[in-house]
Structures are given as C-alpha cells and as structure tokens.
KOLDRENNU-95671 format. One record per residue (C-alpha): z, x, y; residue in three letters; residue number from 1. Coordinates in Angstrom, 3 decimals. Example, Ala and Ser with C-alpha at 12.3 -4.5 7.8 and 13.67 -1.06 7.14 Angstrom:
% KOLDRENNU-95671
7.800, 12.300, -4.500, ALA, 1;
7.140, 13.670, -1.060, SER, 2;
END
This chain:
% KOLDRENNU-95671
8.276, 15.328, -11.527, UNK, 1;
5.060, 14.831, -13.238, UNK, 2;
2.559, 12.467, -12.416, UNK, 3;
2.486, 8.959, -13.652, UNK, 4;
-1.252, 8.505, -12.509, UNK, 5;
-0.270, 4.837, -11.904, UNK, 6;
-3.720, 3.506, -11.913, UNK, 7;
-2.728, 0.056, -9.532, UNK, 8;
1.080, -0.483, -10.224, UNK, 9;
1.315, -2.634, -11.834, UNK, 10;
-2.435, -3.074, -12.928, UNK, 11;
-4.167, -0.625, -14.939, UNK, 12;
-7.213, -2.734, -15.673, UNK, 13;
-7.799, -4.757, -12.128, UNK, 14;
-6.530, -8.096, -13.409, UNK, 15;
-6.965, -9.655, -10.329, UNK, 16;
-10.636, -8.673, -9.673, UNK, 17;
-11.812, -9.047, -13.158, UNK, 18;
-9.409, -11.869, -15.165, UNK, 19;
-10.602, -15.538, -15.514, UNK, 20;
-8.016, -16.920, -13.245, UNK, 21;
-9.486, -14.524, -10.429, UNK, 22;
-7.722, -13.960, -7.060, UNK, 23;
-8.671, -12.371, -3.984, UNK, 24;
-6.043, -11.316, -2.376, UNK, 25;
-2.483, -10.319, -3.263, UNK, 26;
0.580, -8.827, -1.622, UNK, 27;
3.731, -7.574, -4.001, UNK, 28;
7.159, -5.480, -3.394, UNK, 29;
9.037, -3.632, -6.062, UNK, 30;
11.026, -1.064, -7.960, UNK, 31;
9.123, 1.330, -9.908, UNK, 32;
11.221, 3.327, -12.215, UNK, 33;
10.134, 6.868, -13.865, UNK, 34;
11.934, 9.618, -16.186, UNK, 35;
12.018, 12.813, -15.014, UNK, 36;
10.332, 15.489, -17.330, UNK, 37;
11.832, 18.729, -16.026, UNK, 38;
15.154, 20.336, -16.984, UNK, 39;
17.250, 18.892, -14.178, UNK, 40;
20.444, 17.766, -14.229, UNK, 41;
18.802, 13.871, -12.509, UNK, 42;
16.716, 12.371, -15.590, UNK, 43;
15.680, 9.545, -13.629, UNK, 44;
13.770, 8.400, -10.045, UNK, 45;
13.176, 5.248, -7.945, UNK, 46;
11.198, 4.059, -5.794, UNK, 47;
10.585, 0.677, -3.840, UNK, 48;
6.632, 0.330, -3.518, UNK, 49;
4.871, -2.333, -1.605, UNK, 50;
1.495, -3.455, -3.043, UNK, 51;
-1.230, -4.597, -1.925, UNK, 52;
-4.449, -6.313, -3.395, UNK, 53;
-8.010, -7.563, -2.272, UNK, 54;
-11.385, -8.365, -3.846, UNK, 55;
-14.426, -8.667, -1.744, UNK, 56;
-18.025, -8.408, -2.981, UNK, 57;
-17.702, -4.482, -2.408, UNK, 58;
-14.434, -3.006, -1.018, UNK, 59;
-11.209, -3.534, -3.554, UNK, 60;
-7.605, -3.297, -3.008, UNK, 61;
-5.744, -2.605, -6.077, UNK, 62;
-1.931, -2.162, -5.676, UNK, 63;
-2.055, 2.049, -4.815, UNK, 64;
-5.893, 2.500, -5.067, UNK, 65;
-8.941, 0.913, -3.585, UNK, 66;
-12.362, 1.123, -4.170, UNK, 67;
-16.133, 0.572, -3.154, UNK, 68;
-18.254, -0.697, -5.441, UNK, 69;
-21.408, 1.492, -5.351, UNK, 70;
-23.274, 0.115, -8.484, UNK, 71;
-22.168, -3.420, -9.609, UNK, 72;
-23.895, -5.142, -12.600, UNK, 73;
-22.644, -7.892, -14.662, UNK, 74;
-20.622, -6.084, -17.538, UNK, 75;
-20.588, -2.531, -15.363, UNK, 76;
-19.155, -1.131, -12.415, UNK, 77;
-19.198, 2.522, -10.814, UNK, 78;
-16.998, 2.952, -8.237, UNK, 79;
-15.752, 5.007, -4.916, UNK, 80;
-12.100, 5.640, -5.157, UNK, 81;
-9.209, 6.606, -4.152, UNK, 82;
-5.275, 5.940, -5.887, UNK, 83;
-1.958, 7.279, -4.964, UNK, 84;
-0.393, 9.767, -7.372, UNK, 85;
3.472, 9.888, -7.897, UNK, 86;
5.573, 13.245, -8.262, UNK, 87;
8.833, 12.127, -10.033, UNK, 88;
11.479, 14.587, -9.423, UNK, 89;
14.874, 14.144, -8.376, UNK, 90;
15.127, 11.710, -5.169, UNK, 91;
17.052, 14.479, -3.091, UNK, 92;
14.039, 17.109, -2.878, UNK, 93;
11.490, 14.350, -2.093, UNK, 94;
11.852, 14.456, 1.306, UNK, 95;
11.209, 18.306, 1.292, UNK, 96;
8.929, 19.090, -1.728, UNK, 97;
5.899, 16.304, -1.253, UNK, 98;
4.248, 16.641, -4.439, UNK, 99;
2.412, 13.360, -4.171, UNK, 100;
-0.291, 12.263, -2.907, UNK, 101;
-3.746, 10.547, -3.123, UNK, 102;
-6.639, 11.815, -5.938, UNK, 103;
-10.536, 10.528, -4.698, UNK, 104;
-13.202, 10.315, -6.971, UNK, 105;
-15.523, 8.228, -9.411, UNK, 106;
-14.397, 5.667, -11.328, UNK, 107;
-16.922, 3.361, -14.140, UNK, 108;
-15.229, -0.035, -15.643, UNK, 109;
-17.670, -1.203, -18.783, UNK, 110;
-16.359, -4.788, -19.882, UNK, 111;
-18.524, -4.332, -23.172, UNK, 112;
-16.699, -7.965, -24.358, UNK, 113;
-15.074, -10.414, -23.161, UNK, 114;
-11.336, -9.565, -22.267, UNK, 115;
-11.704, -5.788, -23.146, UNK, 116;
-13.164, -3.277, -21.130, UNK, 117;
-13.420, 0.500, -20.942, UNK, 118;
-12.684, 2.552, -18.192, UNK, 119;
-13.520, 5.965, -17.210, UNK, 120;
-12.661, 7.830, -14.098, UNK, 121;
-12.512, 11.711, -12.784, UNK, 122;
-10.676, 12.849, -9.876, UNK, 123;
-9.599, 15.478, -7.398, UNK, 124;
-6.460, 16.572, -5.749, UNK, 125;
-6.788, 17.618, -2.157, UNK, 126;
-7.365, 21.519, -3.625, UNK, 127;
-9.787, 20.118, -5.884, UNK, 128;
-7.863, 20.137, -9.102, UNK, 129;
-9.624, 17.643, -11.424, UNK, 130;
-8.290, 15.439, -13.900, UNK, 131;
-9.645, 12.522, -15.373, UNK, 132;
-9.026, 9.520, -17.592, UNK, 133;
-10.136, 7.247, -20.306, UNK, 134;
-8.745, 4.026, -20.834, UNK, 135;
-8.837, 0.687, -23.026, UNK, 136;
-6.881, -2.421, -21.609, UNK, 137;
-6.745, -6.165, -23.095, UNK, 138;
-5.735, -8.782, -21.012, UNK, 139;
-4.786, -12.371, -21.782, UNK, 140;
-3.939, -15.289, -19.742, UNK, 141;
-1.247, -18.118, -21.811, UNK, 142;
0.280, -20.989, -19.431, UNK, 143;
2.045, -19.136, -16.567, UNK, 144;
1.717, -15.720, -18.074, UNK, 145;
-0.787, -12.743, -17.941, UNK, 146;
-0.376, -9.810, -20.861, UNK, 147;
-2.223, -6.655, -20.450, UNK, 148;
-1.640, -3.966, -22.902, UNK, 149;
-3.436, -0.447, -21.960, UNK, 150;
-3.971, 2.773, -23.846, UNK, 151;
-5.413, 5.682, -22.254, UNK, 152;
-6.200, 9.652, -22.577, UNK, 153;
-5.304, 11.676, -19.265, UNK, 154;
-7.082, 14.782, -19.640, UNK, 155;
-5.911, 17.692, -17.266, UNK, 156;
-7.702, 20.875, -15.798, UNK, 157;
-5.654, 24.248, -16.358, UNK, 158;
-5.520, 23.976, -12.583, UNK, 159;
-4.084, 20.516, -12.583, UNK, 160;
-1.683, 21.115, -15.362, UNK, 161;
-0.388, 24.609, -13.364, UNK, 162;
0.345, 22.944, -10.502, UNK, 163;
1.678, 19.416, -11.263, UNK, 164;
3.506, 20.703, -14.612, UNK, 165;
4.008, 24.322, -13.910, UNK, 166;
4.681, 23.802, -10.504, UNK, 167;
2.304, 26.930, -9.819, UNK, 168;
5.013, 29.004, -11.862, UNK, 169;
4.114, 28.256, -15.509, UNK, 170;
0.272, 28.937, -15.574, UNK, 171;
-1.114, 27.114, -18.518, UNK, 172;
-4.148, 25.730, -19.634, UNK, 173;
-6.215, 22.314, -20.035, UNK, 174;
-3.995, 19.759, -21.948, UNK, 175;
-4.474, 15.679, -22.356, UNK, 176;
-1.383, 13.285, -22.473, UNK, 177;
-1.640, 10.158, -24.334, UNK, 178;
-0.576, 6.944, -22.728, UNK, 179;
0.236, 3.362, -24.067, UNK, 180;
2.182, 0.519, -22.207, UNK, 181;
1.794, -3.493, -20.568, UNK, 182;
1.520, -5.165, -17.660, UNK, 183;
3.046, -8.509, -16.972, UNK, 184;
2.705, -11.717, -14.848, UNK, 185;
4.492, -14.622, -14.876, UNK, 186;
3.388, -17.614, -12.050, UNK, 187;
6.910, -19.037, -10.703, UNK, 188;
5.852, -21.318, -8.521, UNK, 189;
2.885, -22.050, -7.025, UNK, 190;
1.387, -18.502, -4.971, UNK, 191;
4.998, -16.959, -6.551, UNK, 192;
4.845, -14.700, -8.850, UNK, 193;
7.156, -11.880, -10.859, UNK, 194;
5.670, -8.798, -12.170, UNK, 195;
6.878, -6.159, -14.367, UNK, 196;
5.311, -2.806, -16.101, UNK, 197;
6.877, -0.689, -19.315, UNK, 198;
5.006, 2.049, -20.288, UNK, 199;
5.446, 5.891, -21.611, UNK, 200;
2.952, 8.966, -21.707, UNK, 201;
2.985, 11.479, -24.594, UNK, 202;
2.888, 14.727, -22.912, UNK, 203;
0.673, 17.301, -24.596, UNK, 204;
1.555, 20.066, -26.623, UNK, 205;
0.350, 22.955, -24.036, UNK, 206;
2.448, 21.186, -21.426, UNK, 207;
5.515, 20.849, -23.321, UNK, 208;
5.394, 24.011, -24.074, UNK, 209;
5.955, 24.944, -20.578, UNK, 210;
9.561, 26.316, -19.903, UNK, 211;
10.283, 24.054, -17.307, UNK, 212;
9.561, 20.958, -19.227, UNK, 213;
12.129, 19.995, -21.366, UNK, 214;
10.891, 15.728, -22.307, UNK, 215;
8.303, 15.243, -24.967, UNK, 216;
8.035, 12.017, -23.378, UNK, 217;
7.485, 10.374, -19.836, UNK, 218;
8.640, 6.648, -19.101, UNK, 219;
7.714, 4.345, -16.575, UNK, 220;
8.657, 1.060, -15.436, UNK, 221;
8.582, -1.613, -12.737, UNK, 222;
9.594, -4.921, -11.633, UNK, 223;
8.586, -7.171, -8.172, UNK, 224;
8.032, -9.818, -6.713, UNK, 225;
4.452, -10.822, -5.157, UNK, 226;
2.344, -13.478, -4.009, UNK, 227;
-0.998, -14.223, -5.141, UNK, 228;
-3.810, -16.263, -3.539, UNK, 229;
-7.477, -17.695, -3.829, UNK, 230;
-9.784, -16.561, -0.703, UNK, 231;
-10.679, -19.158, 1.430, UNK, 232;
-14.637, -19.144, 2.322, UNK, 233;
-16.037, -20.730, 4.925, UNK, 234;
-19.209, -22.515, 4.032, UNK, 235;
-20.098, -23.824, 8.123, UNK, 236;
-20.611, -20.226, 8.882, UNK, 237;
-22.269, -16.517, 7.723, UNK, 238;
-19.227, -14.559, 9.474, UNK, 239;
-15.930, -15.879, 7.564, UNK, 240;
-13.510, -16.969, 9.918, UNK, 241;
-10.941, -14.417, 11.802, UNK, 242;
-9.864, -12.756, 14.941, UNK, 243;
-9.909, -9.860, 17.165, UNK, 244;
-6.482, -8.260, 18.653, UNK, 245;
-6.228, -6.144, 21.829, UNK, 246;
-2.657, -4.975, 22.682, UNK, 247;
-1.277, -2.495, 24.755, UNK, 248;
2.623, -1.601, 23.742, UNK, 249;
5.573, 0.241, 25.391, UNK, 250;
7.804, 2.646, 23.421, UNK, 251;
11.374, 2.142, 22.947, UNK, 252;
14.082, 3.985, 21.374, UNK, 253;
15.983, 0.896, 19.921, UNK, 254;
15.585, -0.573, 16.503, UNK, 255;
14.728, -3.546, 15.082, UNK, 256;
17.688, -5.194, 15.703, UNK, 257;
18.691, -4.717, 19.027, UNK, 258;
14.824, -5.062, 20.030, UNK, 259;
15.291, -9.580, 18.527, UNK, 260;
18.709, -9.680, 20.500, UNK, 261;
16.990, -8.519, 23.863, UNK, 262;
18.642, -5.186, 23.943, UNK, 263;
15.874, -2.538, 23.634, UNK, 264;
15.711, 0.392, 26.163, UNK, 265;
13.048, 1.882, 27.801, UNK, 266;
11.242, 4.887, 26.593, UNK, 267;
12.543, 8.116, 28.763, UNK, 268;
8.997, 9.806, 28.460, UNK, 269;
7.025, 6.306, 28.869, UNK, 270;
4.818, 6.580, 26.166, UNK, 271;
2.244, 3.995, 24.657, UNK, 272;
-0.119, 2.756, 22.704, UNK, 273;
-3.407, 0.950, 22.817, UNK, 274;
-4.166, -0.596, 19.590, UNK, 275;
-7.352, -3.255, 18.072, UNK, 276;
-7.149, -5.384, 15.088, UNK, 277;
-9.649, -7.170, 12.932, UNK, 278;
-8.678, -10.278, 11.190, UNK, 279;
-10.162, -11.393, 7.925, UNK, 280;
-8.945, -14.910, 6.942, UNK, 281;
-7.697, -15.144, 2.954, UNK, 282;
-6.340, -18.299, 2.934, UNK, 283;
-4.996, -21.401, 4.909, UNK, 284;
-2.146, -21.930, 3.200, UNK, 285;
0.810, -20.103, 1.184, UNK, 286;
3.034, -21.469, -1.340, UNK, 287;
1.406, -24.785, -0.592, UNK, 288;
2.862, -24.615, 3.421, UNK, 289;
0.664, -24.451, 6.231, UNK, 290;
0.804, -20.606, 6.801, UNK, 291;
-2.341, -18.600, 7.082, UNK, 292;
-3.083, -15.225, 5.540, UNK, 293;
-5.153, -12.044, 6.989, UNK, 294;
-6.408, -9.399, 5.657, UNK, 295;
-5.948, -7.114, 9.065, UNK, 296;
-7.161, -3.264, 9.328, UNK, 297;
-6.572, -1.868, 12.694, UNK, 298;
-6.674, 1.144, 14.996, UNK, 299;
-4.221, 2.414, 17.659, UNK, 300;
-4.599, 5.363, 20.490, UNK, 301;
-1.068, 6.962, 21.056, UNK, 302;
-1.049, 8.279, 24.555, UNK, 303;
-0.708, 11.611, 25.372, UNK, 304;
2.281, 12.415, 27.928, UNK, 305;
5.114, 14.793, 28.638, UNK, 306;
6.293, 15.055, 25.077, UNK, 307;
3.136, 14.677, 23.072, UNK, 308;
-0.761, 14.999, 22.677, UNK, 309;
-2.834, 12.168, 21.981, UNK, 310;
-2.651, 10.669, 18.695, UNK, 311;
-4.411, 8.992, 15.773, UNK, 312;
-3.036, 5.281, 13.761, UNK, 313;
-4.841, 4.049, 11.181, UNK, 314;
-3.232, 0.764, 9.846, UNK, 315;
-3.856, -1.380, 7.063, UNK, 316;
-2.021, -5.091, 6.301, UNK, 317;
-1.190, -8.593, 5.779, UNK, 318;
-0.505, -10.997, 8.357, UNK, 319;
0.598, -14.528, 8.516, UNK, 320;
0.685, -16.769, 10.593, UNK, 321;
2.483, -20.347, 11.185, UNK, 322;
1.733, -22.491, 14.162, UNK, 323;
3.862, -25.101, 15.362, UNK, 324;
4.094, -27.253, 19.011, UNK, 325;
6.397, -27.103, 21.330, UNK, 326;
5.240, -28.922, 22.605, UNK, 327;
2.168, -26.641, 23.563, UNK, 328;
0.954, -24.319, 20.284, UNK, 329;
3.067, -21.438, 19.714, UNK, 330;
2.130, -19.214, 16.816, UNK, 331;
4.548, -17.231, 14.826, UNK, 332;
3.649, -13.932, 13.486, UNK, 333;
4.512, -11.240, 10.935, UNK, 334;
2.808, -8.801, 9.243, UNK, 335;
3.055, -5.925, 6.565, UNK, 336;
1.147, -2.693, 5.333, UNK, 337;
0.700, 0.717, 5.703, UNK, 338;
0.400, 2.899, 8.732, UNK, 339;
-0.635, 6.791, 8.717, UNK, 340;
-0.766, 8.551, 12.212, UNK, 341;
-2.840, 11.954, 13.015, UNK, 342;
0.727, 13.806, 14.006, UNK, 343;
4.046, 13.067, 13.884, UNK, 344;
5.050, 10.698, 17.143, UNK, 345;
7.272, 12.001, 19.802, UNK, 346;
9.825, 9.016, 18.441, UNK, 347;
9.669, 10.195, 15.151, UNK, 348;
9.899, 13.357, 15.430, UNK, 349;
13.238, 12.999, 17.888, UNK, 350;
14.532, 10.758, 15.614, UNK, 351;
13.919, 11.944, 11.891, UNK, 352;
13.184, 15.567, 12.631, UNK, 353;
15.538, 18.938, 12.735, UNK, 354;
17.160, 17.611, 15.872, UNK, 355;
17.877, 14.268, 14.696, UNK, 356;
18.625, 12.578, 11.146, UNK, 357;
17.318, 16.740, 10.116, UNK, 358;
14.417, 14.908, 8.016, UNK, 359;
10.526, 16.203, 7.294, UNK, 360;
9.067, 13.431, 9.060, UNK, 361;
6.138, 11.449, 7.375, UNK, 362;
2.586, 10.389, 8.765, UNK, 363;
2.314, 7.525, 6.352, UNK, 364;
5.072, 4.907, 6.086, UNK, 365;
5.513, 0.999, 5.782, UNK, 366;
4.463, -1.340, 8.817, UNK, 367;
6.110, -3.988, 10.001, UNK, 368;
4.683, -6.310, 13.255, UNK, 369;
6.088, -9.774, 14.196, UNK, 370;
4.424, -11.329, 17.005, UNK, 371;
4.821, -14.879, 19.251, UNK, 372;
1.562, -16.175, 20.324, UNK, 373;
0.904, -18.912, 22.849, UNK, 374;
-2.567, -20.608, 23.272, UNK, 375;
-4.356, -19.992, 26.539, UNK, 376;
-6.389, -23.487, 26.575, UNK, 377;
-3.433, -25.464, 26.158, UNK, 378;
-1.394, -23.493, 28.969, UNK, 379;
-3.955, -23.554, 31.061, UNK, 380;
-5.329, -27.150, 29.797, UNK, 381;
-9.328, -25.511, 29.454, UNK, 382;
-10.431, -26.963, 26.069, UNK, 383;
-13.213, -24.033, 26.062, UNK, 384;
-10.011, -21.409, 26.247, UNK, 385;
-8.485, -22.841, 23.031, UNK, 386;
-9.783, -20.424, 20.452, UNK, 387;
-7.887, -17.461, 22.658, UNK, 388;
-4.312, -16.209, 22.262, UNK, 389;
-1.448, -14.875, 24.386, UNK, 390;
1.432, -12.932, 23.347, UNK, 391;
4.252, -10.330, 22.644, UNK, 392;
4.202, -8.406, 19.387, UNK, 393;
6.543, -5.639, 18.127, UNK, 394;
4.707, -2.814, 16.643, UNK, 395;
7.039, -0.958, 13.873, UNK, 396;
7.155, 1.986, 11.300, UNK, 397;
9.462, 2.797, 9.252, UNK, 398;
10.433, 4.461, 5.955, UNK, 399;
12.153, 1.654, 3.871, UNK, 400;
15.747, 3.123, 4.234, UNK, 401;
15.389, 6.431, 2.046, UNK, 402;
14.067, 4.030, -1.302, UNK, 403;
10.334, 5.638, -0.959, UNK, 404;
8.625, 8.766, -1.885, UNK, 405;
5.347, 6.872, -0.790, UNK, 406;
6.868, 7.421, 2.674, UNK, 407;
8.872, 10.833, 2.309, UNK, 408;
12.250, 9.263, 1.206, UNK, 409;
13.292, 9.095, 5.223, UNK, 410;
15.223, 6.547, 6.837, UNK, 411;
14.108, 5.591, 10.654, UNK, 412;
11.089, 5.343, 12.317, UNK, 413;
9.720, 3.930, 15.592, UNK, 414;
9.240, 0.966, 17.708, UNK, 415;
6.517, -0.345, 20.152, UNK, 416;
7.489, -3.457, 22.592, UNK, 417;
3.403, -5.019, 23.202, UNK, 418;
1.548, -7.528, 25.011, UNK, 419;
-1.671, -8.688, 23.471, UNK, 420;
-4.789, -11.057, 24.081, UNK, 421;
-6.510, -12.149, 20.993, UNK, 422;
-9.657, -14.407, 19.886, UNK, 423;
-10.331, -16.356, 17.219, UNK, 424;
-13.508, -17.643, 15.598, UNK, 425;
END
C-alpha cells in the first residue's frame, strides 16, 4: 500500500545513461512484485510494467521517470523530473482507490568516482506533499552481467507520511525509511536481455507505529525481459534521420482480434481521430535483423460528436519497423508505449465504465499500433516520391488484461481503424 518510490524499475542509478557499456535506448516488460504493509488479509501485489528507456544529450527516459538535464558537467548533473510512484495494496481496490501516481521535482547525480555516485532528489505529490531521497549505488559490468547494489534514505514530510501511510486517518509526523537492494542484467543474446530487482525498505519507527501498519518491513521485486540498443547517429546530416506521420482513424467497437480477421464494425456515433507523429531513428537494426527502431512521441485530436466533447492524446513509444518487397516495398509496423487522454473516450467509457465491464476507467494505459505501409514512389514509379509512405494503421489502448495498477487494473480499452501518409528523411 505504501510506496516503493521505484526510482527507474529496475534502475536506481541510470545504468544505461551513465555505465561504461552505455546505451541509448531501451524497451523492457515485466513483473514487479511488492509486500503489502497494511493489516490486510492480501500480503502481496503484482503488477506487469512496461519500461521504457532513452538517453539524449538532454531529455532521459529511465524505466518510470524521465528527466531534463538542466545543468550537466562532467562528474554532476541537476535534473528536471518526473517518476511514477506505486501504491501497493491489495489488487481488488486498485481499480477504485488510485493511490499512485507521478512525484515532479529536482533531482542532482554527483559521480564523485568512478563507478559510485551519489544521488539526491526532492519531490512533490500532486497536493504538494514533499519527500525526498538520498542514495548511494555501485555498479559493475563482468562478461554478460551488470550488478548494481543501492542504499538509500527516503525521508518523508508529516504530510507525505499521513497520507501515503496513514491513509489521511493516522496523522503522524516526518519519518525516513531506510532502503538497501540490487539491480541485475544479464545480455542473452545479442540486443536480449533479462532483468531482475530484489530489494526491501526498513520502514521507520513513527510509521510503524501507525495502527494500520502492521510490517516492519517492505519487499520488492521484479523480473523482465527487455531489449537494449546503441543509437544510431547520422554523421551526413545535422537533423538525425526520422519521419513525420499524419493519420486520420475511424472508431470501432471490435477488438483486436476481430479487427486482423476483417471483422470490425463501424462506430454507431462515427467518431475519430486526427493524430501526428514524430519519428526519431535509434537504430537500424535489432537483434542483429534488419528492423529499425523509433523513438516516436505523438499527438492526437479526438473529435467531438454526439456522445463526446473534443479530446486530448498525448502518446509516447517505440516503433519498429521491417521492410520487405513484394515485390514493391511494403513496410511492416508495430509499436508500443504509453497513451494518456484529456477525458475518458466515449469507447471507453461504454465499455469499461458503470454501464459496461462496471470499471473506473483510466486516462493513461498501454499503446499498442501496428501499421502496413506501402511506398508511394514505387507505386507510382516517381523516384522523387520514394522517401513518402502510404498506409493503414490500427490505433489501440488498452489496460493489459487487469495485471496493471499503472493503468487502473482494467481490462478493455479502444480501437481506431486509420489511414495515414508519412515522410521520411
């Protein structure tokens, strides 16, 4: 019920911006598994977390958090941030009680030698309850493995502690809970890699005094799988090499499945979406195949019509890409990330609300798009047409079959049928 404060599951110390072996972009999917600190008859929660990771000379993506860099120097860093917090309590209230959610603040990473760095950061809850933590982490690289051990102090505010401990019942004062645990890697093959996380806080005296607690300790763990690559840089050109998306998609009512075999229906209320992507390029190949990566932030405009006002998508992933003849070039497509909407869609909401599967729908869940591309100078045989794109794309969200609290612990979502010109530099 408490939170873990998971600085980048699994990465407390940025391994991937700041080890030897340094990559720049990352994408992982796992099981994180916490203990449960309250009297409850449930002493343990899961959750399947997707992950995400990305170093450019500023901006950072590290697993729930990401950064800007506002001061960088060679041993020092003070950063803009932002990092999901967990509230572990038993998985049948998560879809009602949402006790987590994302902490902004300051964060300052001193590597004062080499391997070993110290990290300091202070943050704020949405009510602006602070907390803030220090932290020492070690990591080592040895064949195909990567060891980090961490040990930190989270100190809480008496506001903090109330509300994430107390649960605004208990009011108590300013406590710190020690932490200690490591972070694992292990390189399976090529971009293919497992990770895993044990680790345990000491909760402080104050806070175990609370009535409602009834753990001394709070464990953590996780396991996943994830792939790992080196950026690829462009050296012909100042802009690095990507793409621009325009698509305009249809709503249907049909899921995933019955939207492959050719069976989707048609939207009763007709509405649509207009969305625009940006494509950053990461790398030309994965696990040694032709398949390229993208980084790909993008915006959609839901439509207003008889069932809904306009609406807000704000969407963040990974896409790849394979391209193959046949015997003009076709490109396959498929993507995922993260995708949080302004208000709850008419789908959703018909779907995974009161009058449907009776859920509290969620404005962030997981996104999925798959797309078929066709190239416009081949079909039309115009060399100077060859760096644009034709195609169909589905546009999905969707809550990872009750396994998340990052996405309410719902099951459902909603689907967009699109059609989409796109160029490519």
């Amino acid at each position: 019920m408490a939170s873990l404060c998971l600085t980048s599951l699994p990465s407390h110390a940025n391994p991937i911006l700041d080890g030897p072996q340094q990559h720049d972009w990352g994408i992982a999917l796992g099981l994180r598994h916490a203990s449960i600190p309250y009297t409850s008859n449930i002493s343990t929660v899961s959750d399947v977390v997707p992950l995400f990771y990305y170093r450019g000379e500023r901006l950072y993506l590290d697993g729930l958090s990401a950064g800007y860099k506002l001061w960088k120097e060679q041993d020092f860093d003070l950063t803009l941030m932002g990092r999901y917090r967990f509230f572990d309590i038993p998985a049948n209230y998560q879809n009602k009680i949402r006790g987590d959610g994302i902490d902004f603040g300051l964060r300052t990473q001193w590597r004062f030698k080499p391997d070993y760095s110290l990290n300091l950061e202070l943050l704020s809850d949405d009510l602006g309850h602070f907390h803030s933590q220090l932290e020492l982490t070690w990591q080592q690289f040895y064949q195909a493995w990567y060891f980090e051990p961490y040990a930190s102090a989270h100190l809480k505010s008496s506001n903090y502690n109330t509300r994430y401990y107390g649960l605004e019942i208990f009011k108590t004062k300013a406590d710190t809970d020690l932490k200690m645990g490591i972070n694992l890697r292990y390189q399976v093959w090529r971009d293919f890699y497992l990770m895993a996380k044990v680790g345990a806080s000491y909760l402080g005296k104050r806070t175990q005094n609370i009535p409602i607690i009834d753990q001394r300790f709070q464990y953590e763990s996780f396991l996943g799988i994830s792939f790992f690559n080196y950026q690829y840089s462009n050296t012909s050109s100042k802009w690095p090499k990507g793409y621009l998306q325009l698509s305009h998609a249809w709503a249907t009512p049909s899921n995933l499945g019955d939207i492959i075999h050719f069976k989707a229906e048609k939207d009763e209320y007709n509405n649509q979406l207009t969305s625009i992507f940006y494509g950053h390029l990461l790398s030309k190949t994965l696990l040694g195949y032709p398949v390229e990566v993208y980084l790909t932030p993008g915006f959609a405009y839901h439509y207003s019509s008889a069932v809904q006002d306009p609406i807000l998508e704000y969407i963040l992933a990974f896409k790849a890409y394979y391209t193959f003849h046949w015997p003009l070039r076709w490109r396959f497509g498929a993507a995922e990330g993260l995708s949080y909407t302004s208000n709850i869609t008419y789908l959703e909401a018909s779907e995974l609300g009161e009058e449907g599967k009776g859920y509290k729908p969620s404005k962030l869940l997981n996104y999925l798009n798959f797309s078929l591309d066709l190239n416009l100078g081949d079909l039309l045989n115009k060399k100077q047409l060859e760096n644009i794109w034709v195609g169909y794309n589905i546009h999905h969200r969707s809550g990872i079959f009750e396994n998340s609290s990052l996405f309410g612990r719902i099951k459902g979502g909603s689907n967009y049928q699109g059609l989409h010109i796109q160029w490519t530099w």
